[in-house]
C-alpha positions as CSV (number, residue, x, y, z in Angstrom):
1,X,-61.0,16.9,1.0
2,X,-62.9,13.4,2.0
3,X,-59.1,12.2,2.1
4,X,-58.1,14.9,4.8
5,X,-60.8,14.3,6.8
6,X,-60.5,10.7,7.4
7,X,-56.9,11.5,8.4
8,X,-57.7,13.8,10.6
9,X,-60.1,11.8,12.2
10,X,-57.9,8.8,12.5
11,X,-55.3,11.4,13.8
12,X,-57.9,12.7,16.6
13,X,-58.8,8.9,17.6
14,X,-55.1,7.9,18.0
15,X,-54.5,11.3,20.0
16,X,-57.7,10.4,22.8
17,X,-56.9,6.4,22.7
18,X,-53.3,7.5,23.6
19,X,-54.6,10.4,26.7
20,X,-54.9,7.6,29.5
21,X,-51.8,5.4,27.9
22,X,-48.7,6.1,29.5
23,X,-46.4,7.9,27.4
24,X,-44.5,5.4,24.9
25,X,-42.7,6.1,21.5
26,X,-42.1,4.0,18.1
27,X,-39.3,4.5,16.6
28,X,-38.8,3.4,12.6
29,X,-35.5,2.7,11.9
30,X,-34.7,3.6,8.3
31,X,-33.5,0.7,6.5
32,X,-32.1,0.4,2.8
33,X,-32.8,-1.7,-0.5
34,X,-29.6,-4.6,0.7
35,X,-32.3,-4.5,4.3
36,X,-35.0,-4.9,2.2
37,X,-33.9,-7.6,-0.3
38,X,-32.5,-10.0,2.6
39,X,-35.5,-9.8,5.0
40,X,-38.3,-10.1,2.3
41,X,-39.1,-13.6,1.0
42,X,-41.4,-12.7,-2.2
43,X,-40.7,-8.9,-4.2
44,X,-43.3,-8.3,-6.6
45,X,-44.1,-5.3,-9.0
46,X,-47.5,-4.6,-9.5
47,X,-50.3,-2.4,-9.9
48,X,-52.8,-2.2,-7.4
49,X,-56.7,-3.7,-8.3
50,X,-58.8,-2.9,-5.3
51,X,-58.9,-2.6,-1.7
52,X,-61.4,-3.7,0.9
53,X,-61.3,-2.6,4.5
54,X,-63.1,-4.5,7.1
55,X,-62.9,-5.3,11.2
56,X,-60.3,-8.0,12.7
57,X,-61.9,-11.1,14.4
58,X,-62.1,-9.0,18.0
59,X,-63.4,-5.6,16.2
60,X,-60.4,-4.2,17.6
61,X,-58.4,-3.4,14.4
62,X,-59.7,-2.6,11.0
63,X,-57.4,-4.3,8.2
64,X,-57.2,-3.3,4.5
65,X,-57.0,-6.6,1.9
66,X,-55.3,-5.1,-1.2
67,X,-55.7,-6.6,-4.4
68,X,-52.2,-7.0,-6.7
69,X,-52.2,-7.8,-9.8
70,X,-48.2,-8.9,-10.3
71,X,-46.6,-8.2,-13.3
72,X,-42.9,-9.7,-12.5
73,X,-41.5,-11.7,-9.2
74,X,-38.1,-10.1,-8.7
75,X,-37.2,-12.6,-5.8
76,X,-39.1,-15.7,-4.5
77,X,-41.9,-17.7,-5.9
78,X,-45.0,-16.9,-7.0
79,X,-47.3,-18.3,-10.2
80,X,-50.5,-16.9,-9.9
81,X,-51.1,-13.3,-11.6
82,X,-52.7,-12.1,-8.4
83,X,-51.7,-11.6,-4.7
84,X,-53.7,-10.8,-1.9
85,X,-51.4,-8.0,0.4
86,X,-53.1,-7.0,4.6
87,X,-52.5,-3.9,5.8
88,X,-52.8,-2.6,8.8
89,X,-55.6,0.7,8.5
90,X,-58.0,1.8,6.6
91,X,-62.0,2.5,6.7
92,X,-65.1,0.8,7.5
93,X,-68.3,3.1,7.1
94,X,-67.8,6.1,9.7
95,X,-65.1,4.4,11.1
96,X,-61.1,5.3,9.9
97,X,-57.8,3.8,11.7
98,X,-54.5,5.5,10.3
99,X,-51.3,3.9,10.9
100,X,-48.8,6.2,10.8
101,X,-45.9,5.5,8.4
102,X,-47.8,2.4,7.5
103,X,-48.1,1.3,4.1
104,X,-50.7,3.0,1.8
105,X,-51.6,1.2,-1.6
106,X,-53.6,2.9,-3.8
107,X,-56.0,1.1,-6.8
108,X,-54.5,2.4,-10.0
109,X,-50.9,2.8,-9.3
110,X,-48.2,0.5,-9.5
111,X,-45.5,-0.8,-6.8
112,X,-42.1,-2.8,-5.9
113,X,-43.9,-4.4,-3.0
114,X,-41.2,-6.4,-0.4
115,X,-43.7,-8.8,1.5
116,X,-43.8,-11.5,4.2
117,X,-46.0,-14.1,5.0
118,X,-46.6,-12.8,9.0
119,X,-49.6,-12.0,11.7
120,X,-51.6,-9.1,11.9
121,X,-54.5,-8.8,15.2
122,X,-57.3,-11.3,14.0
123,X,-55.4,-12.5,11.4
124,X,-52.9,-15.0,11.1
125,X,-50.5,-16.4,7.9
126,X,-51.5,-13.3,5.3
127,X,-49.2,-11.4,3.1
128,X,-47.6,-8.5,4.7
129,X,-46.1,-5.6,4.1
130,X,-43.7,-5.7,7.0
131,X,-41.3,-2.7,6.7
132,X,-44.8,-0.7,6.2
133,X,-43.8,2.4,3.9
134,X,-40.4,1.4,3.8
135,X,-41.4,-2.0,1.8
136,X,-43.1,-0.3,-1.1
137,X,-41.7,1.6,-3.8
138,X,-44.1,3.5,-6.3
139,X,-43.4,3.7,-9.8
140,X,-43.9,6.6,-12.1
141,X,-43.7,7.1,-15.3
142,X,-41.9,10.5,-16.2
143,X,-40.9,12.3,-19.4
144,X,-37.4,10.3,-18.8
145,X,-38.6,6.9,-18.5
146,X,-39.4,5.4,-14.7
């Protein structure tokens, strides 16, 4: 329920910040594994730690670090056993932003994470996410294996 209601409420901010914008659309252009592979310079797997959301530099963007504990490097380089991902989103006391089709990492579960070093507002050179969902693939465990 707490879940639903921060998205609703980041839903109903992004609907009245958009009532005096003129009308604009983003379009997500659905791009496959080959995509993926080529245009990401580190894939890890790894299970989410933790997550702590806080406000960009300007207090105009509230940004999620996401602790990774990596398990495997399936292309680039990478030694230590953690890695710090940004993501856009996220909450800060009263305060939710939701990006939509953004990334969501949650502590407990595991990922294929395709990252980039890149910019987000207020801050510069982090690890990114930059296919948002598109660059992460859950794992699960089923009765059949993963």
């Amino acid at each position: 329920m707490r879940r639903a209601s921060r998205l609703l409420c980041g839903l109903i901010l992004a609907m009245a910040l958009g009532v005096g914008a003129p009308a604009e659309a983003t379009t997500f252009v659905r791009v496959g594994l080959d995509y993926l592979v080529a245009e990401n310079g580190l894939i890890v797997v790894g299970e989410v730690l933790s997550a702590r959301s806080y406000w960009n530099d300007p207090g105009t963007l509230i940004l999620t670090d996401v602790q990774i504990s990596v398990s495997e490097v399936l292309k680039g380089r990478w030694t230590d056993h953690e890695i710090t991902v940004t993501i856009p989103g996220g909450t800060v006391g009263d305060d939710t932003i939701a990006v939509i089709g953004g990334a969501e990492l949650i502590p407990g579960n595991s990922y294929v994470l395709f990252l980039q070093k890149g910019n987000l507002p207020g801050a510069s050179g982090v690890r990114v996410v930059r296919d948002h969902s598109q660059g992460i693939l859950e794992i699960k465990l089923g009765k059949n294996g993963l």
